[in-house]
PQR file of N, CA, C, O and H, with PARSE charges and radii, in Angstrom:
ATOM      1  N   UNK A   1       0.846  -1.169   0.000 -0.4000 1.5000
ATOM      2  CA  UNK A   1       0.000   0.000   0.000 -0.0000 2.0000
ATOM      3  C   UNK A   1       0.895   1.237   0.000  0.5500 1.7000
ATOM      4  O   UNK A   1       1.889   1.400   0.707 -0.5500 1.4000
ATOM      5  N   UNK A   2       0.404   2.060  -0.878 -0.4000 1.5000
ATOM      6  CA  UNK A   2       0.994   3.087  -0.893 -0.0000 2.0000
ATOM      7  C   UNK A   2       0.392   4.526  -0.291  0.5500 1.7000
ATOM      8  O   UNK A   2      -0.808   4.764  -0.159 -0.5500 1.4000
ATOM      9  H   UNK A   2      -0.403   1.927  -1.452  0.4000 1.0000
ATOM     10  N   UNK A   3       1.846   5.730   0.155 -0.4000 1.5000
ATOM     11  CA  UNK A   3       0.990   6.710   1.153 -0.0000 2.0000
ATOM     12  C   UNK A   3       0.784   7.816  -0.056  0.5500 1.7000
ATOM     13  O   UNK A   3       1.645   8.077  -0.896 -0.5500 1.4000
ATOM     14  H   UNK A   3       2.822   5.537   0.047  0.4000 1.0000
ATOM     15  N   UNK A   4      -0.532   8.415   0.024 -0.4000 1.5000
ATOM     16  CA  UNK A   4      -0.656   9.540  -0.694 -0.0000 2.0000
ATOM     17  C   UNK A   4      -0.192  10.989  -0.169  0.5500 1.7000
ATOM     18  O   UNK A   4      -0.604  11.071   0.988 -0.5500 1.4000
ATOM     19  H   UNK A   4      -1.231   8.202   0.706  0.4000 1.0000
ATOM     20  N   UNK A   5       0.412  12.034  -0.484 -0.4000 1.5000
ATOM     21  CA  UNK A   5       0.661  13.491   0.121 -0.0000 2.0000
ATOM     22  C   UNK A   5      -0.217  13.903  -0.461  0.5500 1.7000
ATOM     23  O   UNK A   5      -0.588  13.592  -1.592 -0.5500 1.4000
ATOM     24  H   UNK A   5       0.747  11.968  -1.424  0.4000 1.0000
ATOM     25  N   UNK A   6      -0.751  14.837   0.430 -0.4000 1.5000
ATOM     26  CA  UNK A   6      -2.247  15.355   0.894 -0.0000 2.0000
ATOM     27  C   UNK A   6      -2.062  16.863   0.972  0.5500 1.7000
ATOM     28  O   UNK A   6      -2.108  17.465   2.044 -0.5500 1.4000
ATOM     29  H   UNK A   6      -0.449  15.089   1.349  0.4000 1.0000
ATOM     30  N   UNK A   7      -1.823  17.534  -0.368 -0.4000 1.5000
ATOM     31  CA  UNK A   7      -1.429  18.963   0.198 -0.0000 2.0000
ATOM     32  C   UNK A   7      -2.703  19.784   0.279  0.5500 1.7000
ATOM     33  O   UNK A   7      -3.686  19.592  -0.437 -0.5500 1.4000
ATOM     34  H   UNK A   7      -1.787  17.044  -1.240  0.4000 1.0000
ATOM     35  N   UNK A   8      -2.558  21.057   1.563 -0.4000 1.5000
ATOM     36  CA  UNK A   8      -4.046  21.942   1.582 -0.0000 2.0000
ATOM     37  C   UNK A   8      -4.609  22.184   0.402  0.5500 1.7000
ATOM     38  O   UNK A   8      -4.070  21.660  -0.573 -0.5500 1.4000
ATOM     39  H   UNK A   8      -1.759  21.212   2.145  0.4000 1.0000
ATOM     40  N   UNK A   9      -5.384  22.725   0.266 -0.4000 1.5000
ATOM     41  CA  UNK A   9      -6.135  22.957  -0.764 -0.0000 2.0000
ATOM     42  C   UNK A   9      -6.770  24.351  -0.190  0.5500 1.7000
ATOM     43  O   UNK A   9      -6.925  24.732   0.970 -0.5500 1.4000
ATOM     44  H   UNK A   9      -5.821  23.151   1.058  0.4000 1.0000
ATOM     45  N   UNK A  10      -7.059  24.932  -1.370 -0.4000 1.5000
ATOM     46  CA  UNK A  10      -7.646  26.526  -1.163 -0.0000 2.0000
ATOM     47  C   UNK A  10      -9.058  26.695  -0.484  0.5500 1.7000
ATOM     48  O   UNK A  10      -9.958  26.186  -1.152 -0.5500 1.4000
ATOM     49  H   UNK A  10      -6.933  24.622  -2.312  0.4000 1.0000
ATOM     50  N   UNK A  11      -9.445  27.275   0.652 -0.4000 1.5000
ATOM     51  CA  UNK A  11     -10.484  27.169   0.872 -0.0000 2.0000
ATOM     52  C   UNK A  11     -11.439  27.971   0.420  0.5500 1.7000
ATOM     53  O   UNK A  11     -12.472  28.028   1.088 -0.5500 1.4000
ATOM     54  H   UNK A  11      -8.714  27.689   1.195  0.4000 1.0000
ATOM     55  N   UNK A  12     -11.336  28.726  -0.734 -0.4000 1.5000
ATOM     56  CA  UNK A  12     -12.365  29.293  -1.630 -0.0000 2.0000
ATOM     57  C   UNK A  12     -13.214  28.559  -2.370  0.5500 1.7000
ATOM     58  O   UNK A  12     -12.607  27.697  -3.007 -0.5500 1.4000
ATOM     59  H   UNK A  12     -10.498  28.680  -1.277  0.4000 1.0000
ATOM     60  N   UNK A  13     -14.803  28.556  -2.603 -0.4000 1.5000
ATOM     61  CA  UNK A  13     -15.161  27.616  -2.926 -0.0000 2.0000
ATOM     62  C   UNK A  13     -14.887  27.477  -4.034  0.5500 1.7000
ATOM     63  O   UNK A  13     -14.584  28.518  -4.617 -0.5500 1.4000
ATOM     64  H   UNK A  13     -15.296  29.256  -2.086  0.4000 1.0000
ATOM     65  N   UNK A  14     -14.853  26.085  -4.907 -0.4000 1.5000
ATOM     66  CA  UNK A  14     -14.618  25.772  -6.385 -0.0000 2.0000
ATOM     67  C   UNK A  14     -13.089  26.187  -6.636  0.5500 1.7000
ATOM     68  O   UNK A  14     -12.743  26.388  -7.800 -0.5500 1.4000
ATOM     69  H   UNK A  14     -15.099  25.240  -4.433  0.4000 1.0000
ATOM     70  N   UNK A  15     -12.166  26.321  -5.604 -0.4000 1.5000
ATOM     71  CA  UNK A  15     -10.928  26.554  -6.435 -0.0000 2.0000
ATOM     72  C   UNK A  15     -10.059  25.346  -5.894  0.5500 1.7000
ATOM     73  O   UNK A  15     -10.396  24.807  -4.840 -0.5500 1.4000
ATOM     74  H   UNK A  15     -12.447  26.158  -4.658  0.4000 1.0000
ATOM     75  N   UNK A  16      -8.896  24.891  -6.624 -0.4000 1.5000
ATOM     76  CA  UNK A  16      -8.669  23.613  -6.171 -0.0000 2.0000
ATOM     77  C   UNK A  16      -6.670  23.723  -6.188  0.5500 1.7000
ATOM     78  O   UNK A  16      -5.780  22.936  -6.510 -0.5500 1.4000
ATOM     79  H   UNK A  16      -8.622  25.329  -7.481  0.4000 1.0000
ATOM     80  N   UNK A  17      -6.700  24.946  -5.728 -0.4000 1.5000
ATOM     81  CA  UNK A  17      -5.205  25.482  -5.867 -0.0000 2.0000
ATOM     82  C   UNK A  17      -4.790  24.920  -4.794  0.5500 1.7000
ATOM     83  O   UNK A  17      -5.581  24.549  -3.926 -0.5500 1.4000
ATOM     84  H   UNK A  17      -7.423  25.585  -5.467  0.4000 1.0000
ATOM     85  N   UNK A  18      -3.397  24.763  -4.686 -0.4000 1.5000
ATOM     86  CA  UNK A  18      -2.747  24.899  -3.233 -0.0000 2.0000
ATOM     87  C   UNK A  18      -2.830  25.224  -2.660  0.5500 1.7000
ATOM     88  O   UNK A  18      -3.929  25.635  -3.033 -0.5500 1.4000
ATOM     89  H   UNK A  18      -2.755  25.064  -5.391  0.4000 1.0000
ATOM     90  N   UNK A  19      -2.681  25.893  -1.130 -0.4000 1.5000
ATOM     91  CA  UNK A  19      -2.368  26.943  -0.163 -0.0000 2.0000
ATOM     92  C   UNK A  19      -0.967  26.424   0.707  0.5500 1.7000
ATOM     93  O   UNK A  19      -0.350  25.359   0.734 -0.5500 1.4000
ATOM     94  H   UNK A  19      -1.789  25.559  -0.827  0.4000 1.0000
ATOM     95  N   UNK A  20      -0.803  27.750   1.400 -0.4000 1.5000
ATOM     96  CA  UNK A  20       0.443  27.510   1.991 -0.0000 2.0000
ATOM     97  C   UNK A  20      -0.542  26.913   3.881  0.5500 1.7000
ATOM     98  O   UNK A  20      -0.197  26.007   4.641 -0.5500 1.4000
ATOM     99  H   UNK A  20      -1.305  28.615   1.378  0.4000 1.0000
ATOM    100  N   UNK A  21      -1.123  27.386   3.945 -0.4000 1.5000
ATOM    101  CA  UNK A  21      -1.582  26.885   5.237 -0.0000 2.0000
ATOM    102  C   UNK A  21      -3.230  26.414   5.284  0.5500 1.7000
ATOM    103  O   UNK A  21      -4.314  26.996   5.304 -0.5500 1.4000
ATOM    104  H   UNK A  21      -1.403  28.122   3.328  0.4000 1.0000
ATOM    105  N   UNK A  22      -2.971  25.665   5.287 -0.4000 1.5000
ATOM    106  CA  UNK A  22      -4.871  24.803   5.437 -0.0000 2.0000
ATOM    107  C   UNK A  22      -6.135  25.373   5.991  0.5500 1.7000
ATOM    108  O   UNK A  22      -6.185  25.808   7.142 -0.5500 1.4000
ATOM    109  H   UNK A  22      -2.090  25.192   5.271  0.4000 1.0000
ATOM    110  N   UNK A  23      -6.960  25.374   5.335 -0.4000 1.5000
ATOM    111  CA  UNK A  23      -8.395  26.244   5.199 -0.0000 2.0000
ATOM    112  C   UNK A  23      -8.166  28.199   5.580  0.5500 1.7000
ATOM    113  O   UNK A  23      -8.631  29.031   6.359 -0.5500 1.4000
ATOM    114  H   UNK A  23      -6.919  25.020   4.401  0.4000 1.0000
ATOM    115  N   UNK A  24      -7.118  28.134   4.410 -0.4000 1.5000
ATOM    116  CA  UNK A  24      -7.305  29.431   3.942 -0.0000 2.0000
ATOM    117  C   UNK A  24      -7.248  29.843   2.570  0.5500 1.7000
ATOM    118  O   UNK A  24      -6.385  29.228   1.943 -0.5500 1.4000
ATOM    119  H   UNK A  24      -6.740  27.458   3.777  0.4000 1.0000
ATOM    120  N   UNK A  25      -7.866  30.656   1.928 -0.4000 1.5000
ATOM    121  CA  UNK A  25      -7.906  31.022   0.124 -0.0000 2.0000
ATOM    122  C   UNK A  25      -6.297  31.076  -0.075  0.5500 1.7000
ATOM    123  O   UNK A  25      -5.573  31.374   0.875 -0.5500 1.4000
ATOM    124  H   UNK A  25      -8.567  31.156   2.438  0.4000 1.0000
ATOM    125  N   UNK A  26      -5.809  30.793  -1.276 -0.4000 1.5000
ATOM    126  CA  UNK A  26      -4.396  30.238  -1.802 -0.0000 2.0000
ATOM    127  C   UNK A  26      -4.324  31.871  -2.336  0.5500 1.7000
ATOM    128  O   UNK A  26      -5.239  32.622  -2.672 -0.5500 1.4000
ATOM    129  H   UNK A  26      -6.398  30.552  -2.048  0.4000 1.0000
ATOM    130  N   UNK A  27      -2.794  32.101  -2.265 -0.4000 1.5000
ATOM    131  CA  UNK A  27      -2.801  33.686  -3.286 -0.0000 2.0000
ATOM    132  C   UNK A  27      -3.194  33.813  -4.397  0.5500 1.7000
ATOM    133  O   UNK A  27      -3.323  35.021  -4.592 -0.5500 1.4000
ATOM    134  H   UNK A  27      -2.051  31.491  -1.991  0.4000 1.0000
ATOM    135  N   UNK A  28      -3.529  33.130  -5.455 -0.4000 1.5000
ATOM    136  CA  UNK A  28      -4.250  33.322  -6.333 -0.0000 2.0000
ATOM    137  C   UNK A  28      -5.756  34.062  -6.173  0.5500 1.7000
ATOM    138  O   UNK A  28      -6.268  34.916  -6.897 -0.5500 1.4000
ATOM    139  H   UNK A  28      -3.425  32.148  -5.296  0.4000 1.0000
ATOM    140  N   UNK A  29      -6.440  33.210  -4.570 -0.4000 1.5000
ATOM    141  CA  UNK A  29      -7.918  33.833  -4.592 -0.0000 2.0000
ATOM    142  C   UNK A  29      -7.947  35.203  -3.922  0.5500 1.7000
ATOM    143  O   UNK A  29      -8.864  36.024  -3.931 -0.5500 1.4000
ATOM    144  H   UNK A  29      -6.024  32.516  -3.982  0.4000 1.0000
ATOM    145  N   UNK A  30      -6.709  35.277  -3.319 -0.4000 1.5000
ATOM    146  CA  UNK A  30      -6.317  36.614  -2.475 -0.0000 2.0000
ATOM    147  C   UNK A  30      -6.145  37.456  -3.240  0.5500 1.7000
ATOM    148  O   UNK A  30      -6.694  38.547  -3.084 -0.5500 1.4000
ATOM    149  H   UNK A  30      -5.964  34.610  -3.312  0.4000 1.0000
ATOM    150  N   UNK A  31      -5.103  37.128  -4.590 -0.4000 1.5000
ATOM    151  CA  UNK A  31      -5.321  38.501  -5.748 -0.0000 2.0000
ATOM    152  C   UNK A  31      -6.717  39.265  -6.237  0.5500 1.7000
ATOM    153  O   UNK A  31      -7.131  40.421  -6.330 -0.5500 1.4000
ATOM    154  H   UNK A  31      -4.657  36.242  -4.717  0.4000 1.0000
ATOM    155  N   UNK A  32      -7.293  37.616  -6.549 -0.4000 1.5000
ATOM    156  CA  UNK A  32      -8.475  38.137  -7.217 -0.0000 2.0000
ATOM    157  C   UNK A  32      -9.595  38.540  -6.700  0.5500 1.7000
ATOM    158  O   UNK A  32     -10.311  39.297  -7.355 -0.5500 1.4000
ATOM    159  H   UNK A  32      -6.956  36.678  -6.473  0.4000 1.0000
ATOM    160  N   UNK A  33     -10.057  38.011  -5.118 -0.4000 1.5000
ATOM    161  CA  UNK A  33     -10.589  39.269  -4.656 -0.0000 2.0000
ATOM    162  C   UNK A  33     -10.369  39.940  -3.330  0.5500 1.7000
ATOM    163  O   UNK A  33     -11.107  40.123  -2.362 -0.5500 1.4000
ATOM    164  H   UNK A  33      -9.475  37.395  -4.585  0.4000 1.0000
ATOM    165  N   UNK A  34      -9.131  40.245  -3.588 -0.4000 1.5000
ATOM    166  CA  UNK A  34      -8.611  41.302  -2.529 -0.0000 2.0000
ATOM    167  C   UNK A  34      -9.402  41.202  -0.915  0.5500 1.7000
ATOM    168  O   UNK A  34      -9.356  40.302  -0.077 -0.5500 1.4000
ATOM    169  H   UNK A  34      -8.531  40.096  -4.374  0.4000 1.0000
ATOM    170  N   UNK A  35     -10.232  42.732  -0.906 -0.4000 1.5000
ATOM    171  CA  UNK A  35     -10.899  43.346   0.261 -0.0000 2.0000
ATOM    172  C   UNK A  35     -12.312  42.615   0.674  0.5500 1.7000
ATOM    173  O   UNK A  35     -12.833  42.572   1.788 -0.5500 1.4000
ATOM    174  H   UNK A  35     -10.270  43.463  -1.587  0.4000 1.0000
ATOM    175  N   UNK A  36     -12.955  41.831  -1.059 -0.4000 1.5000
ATOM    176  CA  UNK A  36     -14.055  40.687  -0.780 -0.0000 2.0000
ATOM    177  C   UNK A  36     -13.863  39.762   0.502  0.5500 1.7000
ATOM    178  O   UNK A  36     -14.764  39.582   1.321 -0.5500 1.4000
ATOM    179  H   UNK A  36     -12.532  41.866  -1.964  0.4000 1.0000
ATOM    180  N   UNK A  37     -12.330  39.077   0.611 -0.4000 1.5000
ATOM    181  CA  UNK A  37     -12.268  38.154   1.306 -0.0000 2.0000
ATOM    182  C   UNK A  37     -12.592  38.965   3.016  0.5500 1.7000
ATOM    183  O   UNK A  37     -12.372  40.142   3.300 -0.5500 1.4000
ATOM    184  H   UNK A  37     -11.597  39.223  -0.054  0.4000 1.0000
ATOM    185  N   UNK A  38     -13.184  37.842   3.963 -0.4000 1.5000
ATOM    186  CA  UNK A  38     -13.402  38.271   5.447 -0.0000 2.0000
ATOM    187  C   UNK A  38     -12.490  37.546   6.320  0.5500 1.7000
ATOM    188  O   UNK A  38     -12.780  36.435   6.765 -0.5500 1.4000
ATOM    189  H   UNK A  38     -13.363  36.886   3.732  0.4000 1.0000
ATOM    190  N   UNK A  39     -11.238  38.226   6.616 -0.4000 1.5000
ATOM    191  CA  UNK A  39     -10.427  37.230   7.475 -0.0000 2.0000
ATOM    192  C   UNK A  39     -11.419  36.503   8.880  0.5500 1.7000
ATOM    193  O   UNK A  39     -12.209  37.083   9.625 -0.5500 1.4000
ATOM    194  H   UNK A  39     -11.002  39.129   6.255  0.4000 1.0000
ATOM    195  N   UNK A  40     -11.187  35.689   8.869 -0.4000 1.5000
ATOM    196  CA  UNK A  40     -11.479  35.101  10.430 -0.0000 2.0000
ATOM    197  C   UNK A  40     -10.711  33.320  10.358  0.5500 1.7000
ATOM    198  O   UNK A  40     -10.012  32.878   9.446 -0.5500 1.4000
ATOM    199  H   UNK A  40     -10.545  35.217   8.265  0.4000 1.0000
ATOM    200  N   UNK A  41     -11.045  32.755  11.352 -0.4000 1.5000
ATOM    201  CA  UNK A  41     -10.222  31.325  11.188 -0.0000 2.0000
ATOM    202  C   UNK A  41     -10.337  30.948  10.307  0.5500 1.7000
ATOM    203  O   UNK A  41     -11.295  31.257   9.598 -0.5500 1.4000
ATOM    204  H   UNK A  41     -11.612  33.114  12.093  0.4000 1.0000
ATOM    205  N   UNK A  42      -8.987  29.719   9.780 -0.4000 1.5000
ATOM    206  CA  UNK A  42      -8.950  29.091   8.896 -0.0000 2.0000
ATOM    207  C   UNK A  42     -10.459  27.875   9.207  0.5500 1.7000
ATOM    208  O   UNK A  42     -10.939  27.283  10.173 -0.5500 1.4000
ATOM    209  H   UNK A  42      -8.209  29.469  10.356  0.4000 1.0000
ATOM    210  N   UNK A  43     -10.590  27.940   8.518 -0.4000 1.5000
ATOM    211  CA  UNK A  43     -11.618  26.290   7.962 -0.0000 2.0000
ATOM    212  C   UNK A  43     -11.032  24.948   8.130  0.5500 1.7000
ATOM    213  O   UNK A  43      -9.862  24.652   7.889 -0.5500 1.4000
ATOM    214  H   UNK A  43     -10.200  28.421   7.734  0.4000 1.0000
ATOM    215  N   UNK A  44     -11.924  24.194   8.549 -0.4000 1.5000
ATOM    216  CA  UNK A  44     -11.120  22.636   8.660 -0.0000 2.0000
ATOM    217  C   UNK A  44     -11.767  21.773   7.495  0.5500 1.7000
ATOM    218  O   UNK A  44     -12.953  21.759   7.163 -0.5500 1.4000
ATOM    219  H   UNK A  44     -12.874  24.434   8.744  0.4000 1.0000
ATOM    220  N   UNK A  45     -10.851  21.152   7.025 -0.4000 1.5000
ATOM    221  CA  UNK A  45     -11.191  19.897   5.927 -0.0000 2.0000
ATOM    222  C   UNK A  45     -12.992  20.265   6.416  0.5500 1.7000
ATOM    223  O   UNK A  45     -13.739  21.201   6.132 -0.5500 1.4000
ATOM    224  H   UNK A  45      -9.888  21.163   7.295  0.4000 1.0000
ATOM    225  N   UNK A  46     -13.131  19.270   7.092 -0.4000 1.5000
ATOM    226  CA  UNK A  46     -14.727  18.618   7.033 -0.0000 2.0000
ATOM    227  C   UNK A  46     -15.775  20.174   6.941  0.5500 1.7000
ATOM    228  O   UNK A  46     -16.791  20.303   6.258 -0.5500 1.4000
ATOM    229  H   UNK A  46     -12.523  18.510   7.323  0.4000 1.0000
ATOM    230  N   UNK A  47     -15.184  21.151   7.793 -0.4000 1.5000
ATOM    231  CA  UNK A  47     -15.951  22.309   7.208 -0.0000 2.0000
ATOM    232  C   UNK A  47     -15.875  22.611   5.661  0.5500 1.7000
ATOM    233  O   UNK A  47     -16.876  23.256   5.350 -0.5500 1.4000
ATOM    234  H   UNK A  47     -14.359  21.046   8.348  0.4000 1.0000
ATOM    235  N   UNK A  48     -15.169  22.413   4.729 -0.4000 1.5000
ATOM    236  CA  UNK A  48     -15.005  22.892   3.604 -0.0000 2.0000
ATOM    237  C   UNK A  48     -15.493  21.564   2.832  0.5500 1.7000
ATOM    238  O   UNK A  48     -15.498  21.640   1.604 -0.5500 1.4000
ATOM    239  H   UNK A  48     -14.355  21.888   4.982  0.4000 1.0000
ATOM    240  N   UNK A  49     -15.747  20.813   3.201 -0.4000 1.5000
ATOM    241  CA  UNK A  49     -16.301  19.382   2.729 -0.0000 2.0000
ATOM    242  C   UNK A  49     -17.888  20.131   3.148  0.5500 1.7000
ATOM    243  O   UNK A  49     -18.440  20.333   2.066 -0.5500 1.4000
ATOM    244  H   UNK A  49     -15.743  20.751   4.200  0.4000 1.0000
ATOM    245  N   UNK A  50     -18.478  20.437   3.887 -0.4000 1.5000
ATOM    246  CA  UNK A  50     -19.517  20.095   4.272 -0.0000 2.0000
ATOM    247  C   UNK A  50     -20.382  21.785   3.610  0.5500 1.7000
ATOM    248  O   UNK A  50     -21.597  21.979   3.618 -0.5500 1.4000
ATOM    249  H   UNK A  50     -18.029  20.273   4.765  0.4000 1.0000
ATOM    250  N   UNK A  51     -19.648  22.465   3.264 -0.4000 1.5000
ATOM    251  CA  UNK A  51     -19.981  24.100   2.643 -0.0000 2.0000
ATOM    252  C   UNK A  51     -20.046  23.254   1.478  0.5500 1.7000
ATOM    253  O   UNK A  51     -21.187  22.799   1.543 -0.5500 1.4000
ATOM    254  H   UNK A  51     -18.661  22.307   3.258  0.4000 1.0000
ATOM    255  N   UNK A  52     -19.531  22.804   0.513 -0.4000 1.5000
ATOM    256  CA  UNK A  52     -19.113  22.563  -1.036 -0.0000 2.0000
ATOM    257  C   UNK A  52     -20.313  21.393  -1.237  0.5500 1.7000
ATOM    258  O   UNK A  52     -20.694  21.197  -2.391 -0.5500 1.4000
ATOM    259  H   UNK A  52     -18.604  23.174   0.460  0.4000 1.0000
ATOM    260  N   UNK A  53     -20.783  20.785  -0.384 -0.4000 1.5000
ATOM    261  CA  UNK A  53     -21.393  19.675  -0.675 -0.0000 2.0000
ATOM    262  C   UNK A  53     -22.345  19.777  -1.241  0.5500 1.7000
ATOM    263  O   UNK A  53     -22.436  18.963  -2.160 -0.5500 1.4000
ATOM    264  H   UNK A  53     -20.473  20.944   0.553  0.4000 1.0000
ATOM    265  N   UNK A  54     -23.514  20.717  -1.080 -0.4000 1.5000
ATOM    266  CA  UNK A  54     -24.637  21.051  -1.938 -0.0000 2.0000
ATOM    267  C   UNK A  54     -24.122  21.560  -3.247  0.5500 1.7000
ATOM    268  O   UNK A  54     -24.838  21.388  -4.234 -0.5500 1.4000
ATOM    269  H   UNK A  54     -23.440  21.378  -0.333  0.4000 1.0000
ATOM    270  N   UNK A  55     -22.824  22.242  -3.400 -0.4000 1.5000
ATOM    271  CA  UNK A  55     -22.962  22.565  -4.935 -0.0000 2.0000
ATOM    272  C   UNK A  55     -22.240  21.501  -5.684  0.5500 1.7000
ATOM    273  O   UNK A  55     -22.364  21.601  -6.905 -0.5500 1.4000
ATOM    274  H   UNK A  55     -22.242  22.382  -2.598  0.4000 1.0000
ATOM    275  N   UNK A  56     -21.429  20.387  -5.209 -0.4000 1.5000
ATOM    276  CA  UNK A  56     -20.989  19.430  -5.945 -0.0000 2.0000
ATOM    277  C   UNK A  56     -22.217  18.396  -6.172  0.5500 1.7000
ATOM    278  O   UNK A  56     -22.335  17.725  -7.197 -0.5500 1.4000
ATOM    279  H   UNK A  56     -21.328  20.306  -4.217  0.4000 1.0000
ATOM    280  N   UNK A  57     -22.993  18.362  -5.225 -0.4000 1.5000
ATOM    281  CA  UNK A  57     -24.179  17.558  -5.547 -0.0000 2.0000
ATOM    282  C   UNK A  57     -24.788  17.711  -6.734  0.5500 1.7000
ATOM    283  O   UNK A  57     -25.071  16.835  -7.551 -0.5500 1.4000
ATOM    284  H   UNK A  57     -22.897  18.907  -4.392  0.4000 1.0000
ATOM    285  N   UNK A  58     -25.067  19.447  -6.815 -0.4000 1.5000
ATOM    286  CA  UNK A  58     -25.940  19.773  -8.072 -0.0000 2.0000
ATOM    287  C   UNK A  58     -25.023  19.673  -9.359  0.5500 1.7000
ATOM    288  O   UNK A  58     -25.530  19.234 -10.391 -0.5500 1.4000
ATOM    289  H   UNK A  58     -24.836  20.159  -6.151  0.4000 1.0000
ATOM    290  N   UNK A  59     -23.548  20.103  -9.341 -0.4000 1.5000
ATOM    291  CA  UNK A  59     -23.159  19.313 -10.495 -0.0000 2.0000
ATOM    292  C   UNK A  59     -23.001  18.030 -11.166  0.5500 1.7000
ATOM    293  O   UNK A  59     -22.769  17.669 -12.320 -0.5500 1.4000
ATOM    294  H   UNK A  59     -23.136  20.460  -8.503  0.4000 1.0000
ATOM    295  N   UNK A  60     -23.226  17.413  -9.932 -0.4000 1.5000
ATOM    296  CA  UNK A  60     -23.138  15.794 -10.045 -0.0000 2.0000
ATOM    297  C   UNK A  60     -24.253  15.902 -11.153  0.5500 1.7000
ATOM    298  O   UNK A  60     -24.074  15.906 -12.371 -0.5500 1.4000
ATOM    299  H   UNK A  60     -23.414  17.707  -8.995  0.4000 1.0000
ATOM    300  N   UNK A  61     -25.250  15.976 -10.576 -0.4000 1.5000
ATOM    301  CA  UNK A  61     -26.954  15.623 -11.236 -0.0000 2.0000
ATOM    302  C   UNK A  61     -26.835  16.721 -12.331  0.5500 1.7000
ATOM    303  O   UNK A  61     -26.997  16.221 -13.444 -0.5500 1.4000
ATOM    304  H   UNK A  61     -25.395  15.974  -9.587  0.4000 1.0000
ATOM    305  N   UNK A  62     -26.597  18.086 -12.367 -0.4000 1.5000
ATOM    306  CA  UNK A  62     -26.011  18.659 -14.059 -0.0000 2.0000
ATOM    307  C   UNK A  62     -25.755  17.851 -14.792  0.5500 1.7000
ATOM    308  O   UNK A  62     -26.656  17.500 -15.553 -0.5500 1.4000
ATOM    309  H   UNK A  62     -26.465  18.492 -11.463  0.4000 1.0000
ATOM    310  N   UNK A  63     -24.409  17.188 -14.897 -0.4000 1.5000
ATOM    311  CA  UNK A  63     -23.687  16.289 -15.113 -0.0000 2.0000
ATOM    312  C   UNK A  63     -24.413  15.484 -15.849  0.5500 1.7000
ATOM    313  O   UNK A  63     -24.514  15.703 -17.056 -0.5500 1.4000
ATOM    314  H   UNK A  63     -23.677  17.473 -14.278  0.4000 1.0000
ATOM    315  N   UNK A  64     -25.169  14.205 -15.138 -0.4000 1.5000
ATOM    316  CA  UNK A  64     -25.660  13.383 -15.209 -0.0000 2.0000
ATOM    317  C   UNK A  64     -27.091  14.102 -16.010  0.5500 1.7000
ATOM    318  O   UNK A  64     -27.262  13.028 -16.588 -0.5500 1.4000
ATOM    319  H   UNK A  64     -25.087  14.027 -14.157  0.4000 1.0000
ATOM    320  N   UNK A  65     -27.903  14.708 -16.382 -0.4000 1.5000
ATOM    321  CA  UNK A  65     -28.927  15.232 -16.909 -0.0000 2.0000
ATOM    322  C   UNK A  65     -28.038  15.748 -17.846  0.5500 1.7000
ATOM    323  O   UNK A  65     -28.645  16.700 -18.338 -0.5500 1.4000
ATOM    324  H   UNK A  65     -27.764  15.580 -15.913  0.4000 1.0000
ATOM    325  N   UNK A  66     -27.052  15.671 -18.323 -0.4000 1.5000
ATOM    326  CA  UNK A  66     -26.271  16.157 -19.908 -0.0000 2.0000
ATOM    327  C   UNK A  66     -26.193  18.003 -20.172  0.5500 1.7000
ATOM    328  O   UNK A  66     -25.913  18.679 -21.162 -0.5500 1.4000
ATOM    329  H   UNK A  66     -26.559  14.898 -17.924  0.4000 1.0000
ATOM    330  N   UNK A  67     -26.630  18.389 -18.619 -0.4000 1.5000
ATOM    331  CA  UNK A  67     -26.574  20.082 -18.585 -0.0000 2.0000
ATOM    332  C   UNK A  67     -25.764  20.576 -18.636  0.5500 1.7000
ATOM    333  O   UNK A  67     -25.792  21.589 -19.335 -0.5500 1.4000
ATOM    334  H   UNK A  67     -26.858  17.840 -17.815  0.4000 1.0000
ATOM    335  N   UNK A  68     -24.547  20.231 -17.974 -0.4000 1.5000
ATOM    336  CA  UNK A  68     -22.853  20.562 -17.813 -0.0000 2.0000
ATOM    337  C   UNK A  68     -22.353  19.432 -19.103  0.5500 1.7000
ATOM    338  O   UNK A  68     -21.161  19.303 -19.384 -0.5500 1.4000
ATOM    339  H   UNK A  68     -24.524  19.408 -17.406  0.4000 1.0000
TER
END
């Protein structure tokens, strides 16, 4: 069995960049919207799992209905 590396991921929704520290927007989402973003704590995995889940759902079923 092999181990997978598990790097953060951006906690902006729909972006799937890196970050340097876990459940925070990666500099890419920080460029693009600056003063939009609201600092407060980073996000944990299962919080950012559990925000994203209704809209990956509906692409799923997009998807699957030939809409996307």
């Amino acid at each position: 069995m092999t181990t997978q590396l598990s790097l953060p991921i951006c906690a902006s929704p729909g972006c799937q960049l890196v970050t340097e520290i876990p459940g925070t927007p990666c500099q890419d989402c920080v460029k693009a919207f600056g003063d939009m973003l609201r600092p407060g704590r980073p996000l944990t995995e299962a919080e950012i799992t559990e925000r994203d889940e209704a809209v990956h759902t509906a692409y799923r079923v997009a998807r699957l209905r030939g809409v996307l």
